[in-house]
N, CA, C and O of each residue as an XYZ file, in Angstrom:
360
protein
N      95.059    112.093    114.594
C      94.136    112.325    113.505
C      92.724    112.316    114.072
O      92.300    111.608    114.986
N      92.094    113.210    113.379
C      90.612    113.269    113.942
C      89.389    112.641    113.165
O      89.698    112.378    112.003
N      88.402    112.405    113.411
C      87.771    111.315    113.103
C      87.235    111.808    111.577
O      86.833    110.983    110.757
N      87.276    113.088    111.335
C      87.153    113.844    109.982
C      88.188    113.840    109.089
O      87.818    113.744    107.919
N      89.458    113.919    109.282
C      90.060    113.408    108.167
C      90.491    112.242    107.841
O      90.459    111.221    108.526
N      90.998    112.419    106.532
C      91.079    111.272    105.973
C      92.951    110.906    105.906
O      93.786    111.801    105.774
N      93.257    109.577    106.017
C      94.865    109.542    106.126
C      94.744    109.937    104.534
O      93.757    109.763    103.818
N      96.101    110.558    104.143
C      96.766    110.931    103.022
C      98.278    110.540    102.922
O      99.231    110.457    103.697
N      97.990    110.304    101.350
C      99.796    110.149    101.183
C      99.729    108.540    101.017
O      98.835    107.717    100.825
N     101.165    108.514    101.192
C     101.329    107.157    101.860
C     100.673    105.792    102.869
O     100.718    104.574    102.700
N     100.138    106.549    103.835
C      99.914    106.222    104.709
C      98.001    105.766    104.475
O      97.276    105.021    105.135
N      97.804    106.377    103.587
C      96.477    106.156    102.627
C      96.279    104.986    101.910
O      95.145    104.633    101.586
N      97.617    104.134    101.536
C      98.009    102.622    100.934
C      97.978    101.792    101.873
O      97.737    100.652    101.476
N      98.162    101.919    103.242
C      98.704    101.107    104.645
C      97.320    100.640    105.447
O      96.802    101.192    106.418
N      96.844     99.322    104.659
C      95.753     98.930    105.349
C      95.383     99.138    107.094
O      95.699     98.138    107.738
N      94.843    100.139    107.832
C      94.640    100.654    109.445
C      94.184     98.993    110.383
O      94.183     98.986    111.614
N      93.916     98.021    109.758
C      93.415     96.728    110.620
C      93.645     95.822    109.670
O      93.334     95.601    108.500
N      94.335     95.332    110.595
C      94.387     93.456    110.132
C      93.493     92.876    109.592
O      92.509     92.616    110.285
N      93.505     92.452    108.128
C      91.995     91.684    107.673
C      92.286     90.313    108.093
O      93.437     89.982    107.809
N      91.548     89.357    108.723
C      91.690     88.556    109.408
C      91.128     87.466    108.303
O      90.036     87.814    107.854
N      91.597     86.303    107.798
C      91.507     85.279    106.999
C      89.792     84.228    107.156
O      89.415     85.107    107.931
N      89.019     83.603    107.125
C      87.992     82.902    107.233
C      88.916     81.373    107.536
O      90.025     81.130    107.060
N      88.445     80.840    108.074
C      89.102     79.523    107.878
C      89.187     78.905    106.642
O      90.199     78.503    106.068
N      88.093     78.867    106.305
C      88.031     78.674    104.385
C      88.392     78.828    103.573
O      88.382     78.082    102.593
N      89.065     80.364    103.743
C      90.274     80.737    103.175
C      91.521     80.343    103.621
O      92.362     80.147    102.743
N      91.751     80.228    104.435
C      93.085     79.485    105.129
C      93.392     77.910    104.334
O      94.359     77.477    103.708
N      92.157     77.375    104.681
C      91.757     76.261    104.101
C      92.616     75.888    102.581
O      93.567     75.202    102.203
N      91.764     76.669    102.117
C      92.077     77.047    100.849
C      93.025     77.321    100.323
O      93.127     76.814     99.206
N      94.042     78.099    100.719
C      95.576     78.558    100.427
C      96.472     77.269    100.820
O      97.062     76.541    100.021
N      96.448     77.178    101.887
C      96.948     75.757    102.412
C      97.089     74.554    101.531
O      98.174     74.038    101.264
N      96.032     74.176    101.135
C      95.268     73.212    100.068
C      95.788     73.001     99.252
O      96.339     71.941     98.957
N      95.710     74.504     98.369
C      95.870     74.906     96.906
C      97.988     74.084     97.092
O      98.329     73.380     96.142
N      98.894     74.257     98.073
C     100.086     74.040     97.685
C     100.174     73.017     97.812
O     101.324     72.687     97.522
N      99.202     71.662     98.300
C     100.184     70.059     98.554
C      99.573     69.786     97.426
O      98.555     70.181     96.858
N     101.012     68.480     97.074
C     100.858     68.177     95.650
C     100.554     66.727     96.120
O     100.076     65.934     95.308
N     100.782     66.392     97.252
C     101.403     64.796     97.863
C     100.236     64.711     99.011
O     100.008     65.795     99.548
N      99.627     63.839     99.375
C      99.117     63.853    100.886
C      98.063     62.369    101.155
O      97.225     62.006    100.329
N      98.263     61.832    102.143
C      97.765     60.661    102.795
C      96.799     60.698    103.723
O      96.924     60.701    104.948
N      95.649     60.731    102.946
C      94.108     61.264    104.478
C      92.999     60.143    104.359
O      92.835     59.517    103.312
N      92.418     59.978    105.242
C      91.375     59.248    105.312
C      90.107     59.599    104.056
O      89.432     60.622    104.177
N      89.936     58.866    103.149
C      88.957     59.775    102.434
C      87.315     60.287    103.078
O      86.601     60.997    102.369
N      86.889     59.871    104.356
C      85.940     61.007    105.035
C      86.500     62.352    105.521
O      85.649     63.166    105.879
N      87.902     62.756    105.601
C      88.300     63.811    105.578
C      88.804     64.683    104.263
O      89.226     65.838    104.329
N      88.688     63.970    103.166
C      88.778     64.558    102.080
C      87.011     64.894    102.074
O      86.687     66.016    102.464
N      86.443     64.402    101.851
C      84.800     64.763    101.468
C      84.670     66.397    102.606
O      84.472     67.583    102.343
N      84.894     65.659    103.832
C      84.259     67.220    104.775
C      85.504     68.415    103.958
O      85.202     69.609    103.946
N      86.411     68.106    103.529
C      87.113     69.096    103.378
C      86.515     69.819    101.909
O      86.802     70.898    101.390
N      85.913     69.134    101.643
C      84.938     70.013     99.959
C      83.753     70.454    100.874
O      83.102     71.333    100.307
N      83.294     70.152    102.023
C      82.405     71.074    102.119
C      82.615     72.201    103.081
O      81.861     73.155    103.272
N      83.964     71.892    103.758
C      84.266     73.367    104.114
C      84.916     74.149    102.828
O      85.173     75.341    102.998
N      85.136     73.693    101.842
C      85.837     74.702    100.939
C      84.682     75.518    100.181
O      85.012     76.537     99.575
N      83.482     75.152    100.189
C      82.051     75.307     99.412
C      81.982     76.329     99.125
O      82.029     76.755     97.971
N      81.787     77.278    100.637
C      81.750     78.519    100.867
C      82.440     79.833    100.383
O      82.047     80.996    100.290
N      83.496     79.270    100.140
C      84.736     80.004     99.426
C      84.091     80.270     98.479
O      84.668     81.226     97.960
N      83.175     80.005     97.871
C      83.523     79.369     95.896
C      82.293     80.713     95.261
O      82.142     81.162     94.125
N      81.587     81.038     96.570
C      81.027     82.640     96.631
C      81.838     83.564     97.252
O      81.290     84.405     97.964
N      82.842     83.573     97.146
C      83.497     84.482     98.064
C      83.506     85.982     97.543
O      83.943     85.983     96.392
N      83.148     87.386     98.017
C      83.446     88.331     97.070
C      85.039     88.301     96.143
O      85.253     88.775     95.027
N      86.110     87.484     97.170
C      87.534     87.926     96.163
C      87.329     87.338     95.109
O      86.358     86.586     95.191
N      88.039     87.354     93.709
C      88.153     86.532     92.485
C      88.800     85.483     92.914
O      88.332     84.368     92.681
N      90.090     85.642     93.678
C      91.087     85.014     93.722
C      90.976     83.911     94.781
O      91.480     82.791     94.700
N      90.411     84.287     95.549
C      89.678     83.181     97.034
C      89.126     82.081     96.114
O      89.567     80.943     95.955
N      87.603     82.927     95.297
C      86.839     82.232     94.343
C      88.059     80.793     93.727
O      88.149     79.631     94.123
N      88.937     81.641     92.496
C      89.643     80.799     91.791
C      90.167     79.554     92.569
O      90.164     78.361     92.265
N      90.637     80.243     93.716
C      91.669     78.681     94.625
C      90.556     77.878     94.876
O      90.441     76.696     94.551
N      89.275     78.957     95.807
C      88.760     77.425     95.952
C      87.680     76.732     95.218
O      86.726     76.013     95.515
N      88.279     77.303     93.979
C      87.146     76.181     92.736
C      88.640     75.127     92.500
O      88.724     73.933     92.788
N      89.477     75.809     92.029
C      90.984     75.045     91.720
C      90.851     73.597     92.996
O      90.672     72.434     92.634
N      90.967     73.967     94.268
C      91.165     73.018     95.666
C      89.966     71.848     95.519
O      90.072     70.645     95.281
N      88.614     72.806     95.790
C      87.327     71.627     95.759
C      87.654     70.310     94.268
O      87.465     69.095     94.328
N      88.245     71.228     92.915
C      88.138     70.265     91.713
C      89.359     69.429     92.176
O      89.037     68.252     92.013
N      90.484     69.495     92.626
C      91.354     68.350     93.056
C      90.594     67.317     94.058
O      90.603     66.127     93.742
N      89.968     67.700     95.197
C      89.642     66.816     96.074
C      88.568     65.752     94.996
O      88.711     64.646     94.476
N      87.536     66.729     95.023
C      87.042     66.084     94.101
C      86.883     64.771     93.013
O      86.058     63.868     92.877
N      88.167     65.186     92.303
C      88.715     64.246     91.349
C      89.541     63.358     92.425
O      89.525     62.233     91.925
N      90.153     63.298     93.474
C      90.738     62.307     93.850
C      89.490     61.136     94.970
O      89.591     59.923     95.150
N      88.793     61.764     95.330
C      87.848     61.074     95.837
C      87.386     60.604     94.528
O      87.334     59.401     94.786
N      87.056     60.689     93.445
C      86.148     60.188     92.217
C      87.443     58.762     92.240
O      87.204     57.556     92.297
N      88.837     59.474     92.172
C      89.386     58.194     91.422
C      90.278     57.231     92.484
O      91.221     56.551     92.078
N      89.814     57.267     94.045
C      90.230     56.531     95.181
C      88.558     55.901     95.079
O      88.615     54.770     94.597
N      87.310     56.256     95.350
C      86.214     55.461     95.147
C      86.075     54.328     93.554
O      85.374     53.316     93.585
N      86.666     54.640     92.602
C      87.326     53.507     91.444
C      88.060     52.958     91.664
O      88.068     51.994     90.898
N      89.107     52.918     92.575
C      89.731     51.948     92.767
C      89.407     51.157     93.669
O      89.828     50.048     93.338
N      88.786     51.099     94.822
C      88.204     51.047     95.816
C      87.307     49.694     95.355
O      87.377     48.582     95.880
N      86.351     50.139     94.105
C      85.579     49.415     93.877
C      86.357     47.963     92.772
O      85.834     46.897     92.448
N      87.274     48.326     92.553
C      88.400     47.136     91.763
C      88.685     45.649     92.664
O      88.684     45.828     93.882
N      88.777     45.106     92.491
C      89.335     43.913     93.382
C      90.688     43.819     93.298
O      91.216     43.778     92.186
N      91.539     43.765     94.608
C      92.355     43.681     94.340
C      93.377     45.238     94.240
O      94.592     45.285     94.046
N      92.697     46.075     94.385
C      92.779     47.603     94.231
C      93.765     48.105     95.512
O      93.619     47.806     96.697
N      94.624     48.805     95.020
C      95.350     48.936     96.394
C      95.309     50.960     97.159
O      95.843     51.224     98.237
């Protein structure tokens, strides 16, 4: 094919290069599926601010996960720092 035409057909649907993921997005997809997980909470905090970036992302769907991901961490850092502050708090 020459640099003037254009693919047609089929072959017109068949993305020509690998779109290659951001980490943020990786991040993000990853994220979005554990329901369960045991982390230091200074690695929950850096992990909302690598997700930040996402949250402008041109996709909708990048956008959605990583507003969905940041509001879980979020809320679990809010309610591990309440317990935290309990006596007796485990």
């Amino acid at each position: 094919m020459t640099g003037s035409q254009l693919p047609r057909g089929i072959t017109a649907l068949i993305p020509s290069a690998p779109i290659t993921a951001t980490p943020g997005e990786r991040a993000a997809s990853q994220l979005l599926h554990l329901r369960t997980v045991e982390v230091p909470l200074p690695l929950l905090a850096a992990a909302v601010e690598l997700i930040a970036p996402q949250l402008e992302s041109e996709d909708p769907v990048t956008r959605e996960a990583a507003a969905d991901v940041r509001a879980r961490l979020l809320a679990v850092l809010d309610g591990a720092g309440t317990r935290a502050a309990r006596p007796g708090a485990g």
